[in-house]
N, C-alpha and C positions, 0 to 999 in steps of 0.2 A: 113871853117873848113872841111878837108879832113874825111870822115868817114871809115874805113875798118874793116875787123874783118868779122865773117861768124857764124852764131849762129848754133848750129846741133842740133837735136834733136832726141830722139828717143822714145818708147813709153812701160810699161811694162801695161801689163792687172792688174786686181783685185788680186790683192797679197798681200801675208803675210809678204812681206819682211818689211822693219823698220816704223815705225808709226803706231800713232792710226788709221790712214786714210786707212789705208793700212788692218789692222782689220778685216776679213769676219765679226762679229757681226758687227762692226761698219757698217759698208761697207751695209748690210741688213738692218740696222737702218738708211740709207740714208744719212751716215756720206760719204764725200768727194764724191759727186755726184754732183759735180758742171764741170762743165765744163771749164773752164781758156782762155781767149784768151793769146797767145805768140807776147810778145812786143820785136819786135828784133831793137835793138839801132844799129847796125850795116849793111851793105852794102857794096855788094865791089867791090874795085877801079872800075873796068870795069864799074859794074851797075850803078854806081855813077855818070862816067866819062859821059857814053851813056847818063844818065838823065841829066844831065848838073849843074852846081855850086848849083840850090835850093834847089834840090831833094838831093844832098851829105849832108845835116845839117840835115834832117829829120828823123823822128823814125814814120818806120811804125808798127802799131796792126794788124796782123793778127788772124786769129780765129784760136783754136787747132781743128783742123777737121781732119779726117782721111786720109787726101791726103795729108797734111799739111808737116809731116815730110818725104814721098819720093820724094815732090816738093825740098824741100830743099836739103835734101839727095844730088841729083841729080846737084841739079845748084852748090854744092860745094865740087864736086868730092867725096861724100863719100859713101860706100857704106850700102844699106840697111838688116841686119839679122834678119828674123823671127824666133821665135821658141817657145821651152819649158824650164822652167829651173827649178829645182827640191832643197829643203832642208830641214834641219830639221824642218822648219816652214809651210813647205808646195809647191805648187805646182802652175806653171801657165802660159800664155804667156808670150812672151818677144821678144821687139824687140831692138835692136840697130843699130846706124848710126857710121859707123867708118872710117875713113881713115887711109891709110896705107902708112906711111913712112920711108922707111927702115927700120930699126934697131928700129922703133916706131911705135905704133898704139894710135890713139887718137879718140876722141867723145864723146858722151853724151847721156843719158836716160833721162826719162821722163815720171814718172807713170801718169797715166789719173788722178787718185786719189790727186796727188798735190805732190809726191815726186820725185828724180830724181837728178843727176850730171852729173859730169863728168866723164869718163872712159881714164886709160891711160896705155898701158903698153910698154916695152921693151922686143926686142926680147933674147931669153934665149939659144944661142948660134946656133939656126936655124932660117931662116927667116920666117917660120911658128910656131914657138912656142912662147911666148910671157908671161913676167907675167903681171897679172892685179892687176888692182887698181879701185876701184868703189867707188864714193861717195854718201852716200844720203845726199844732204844741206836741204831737209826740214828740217823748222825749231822748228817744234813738234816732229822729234824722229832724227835727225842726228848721222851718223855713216858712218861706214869705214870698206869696202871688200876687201879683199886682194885672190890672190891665180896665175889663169896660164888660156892662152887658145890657143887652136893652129887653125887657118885658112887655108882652103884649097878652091881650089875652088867651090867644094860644098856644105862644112859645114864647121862648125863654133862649136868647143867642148872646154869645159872648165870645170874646178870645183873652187870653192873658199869658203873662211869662213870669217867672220867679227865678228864685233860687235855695236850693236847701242842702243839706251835709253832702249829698252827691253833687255836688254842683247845678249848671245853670238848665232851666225845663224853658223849651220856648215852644213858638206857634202854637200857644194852645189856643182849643177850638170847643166850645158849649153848644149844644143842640137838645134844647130837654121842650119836652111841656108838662102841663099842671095833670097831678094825679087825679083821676074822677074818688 
């Protein structure tokens, strides 16, 4: 059984964005302070091929360590964004892992805390503008962010608004650039 597919990851700080987990009380109360290792099912073709027929069937557990998603980053062409991101709920790091394919930008987050998705968006008639799309799939407060971000090669600007089991997040505000 041929395995392919490339998991991305990316990582937001202690945030107020959707879930309990997400909570500063909670968060002070030593809600979602676990740490998660990342079970990635997938591996691709090349790494597969180089490890030979045994190693294509297997699913490795890596640890969520802090080297963890610009290791990946990197082996799947995508690139890494630091920053800050700003809303009505509050304030705090952020990073994402994206690649850029033409007329598309794709990737995924990943709160330390336990929440996180997928990121997608289309570019909006430049190839640095883009609208976005954010998911949070945890499964204690899921929700859906919607808005725009334009990339350049030093930064990375955006705003967006959603909504999730706490109700509606607006003005939000993205300020990252690329990790060296």
């Amino acid at each position: 059984m041929a395995v392919t597919g490339v998991v991305l990851v990316a990582l937001l700080g202690c945030s107020p964005l959707p879930g309990d987990s997400l909570d500063p009380v909670s968060f002070a109360r030593g809600g979602g302070t676990e740490v998660p290792s990342v079970e990635l099912p997938a591996v691709s073709q090349a790494r597969a091929a180089r490890a030979g027929p045994a190693a294509s069937a297997t699913t490795a557990t890596l640890p969520a360590e802090s080297s963890f998603p610009s290791r990946l980053a990197t082996e799947a062409g995508a690139r890494l964004w630091v920053g800050r991101y700003r809303d009505s709920r509050g304030e705090g790091d952020v990073t994402f892992s994206l690649v850029q394919g033409g007329s598309t930008v794709s990737g995924a987050w990943k709160l330390r805390t336990g929440g996180g998705g997928p990121v997608t968006g289309v570019a909006e008639g430049s190839r640095q503008r883009f609208s976005l799309r954010m998911e949070n799939t945890a499964p204690d407060c899921p929700g859906t962010f919607e808005g725009w971000v334009e990339i350049g090669t030093a930064a990375l600007v955006g705003a967006y608004h959603g909504k999730d089991c706490d109700g509606w997040v607006t003005d939000g505000r993205l300020e990252l650039h690329p990790r060296q």
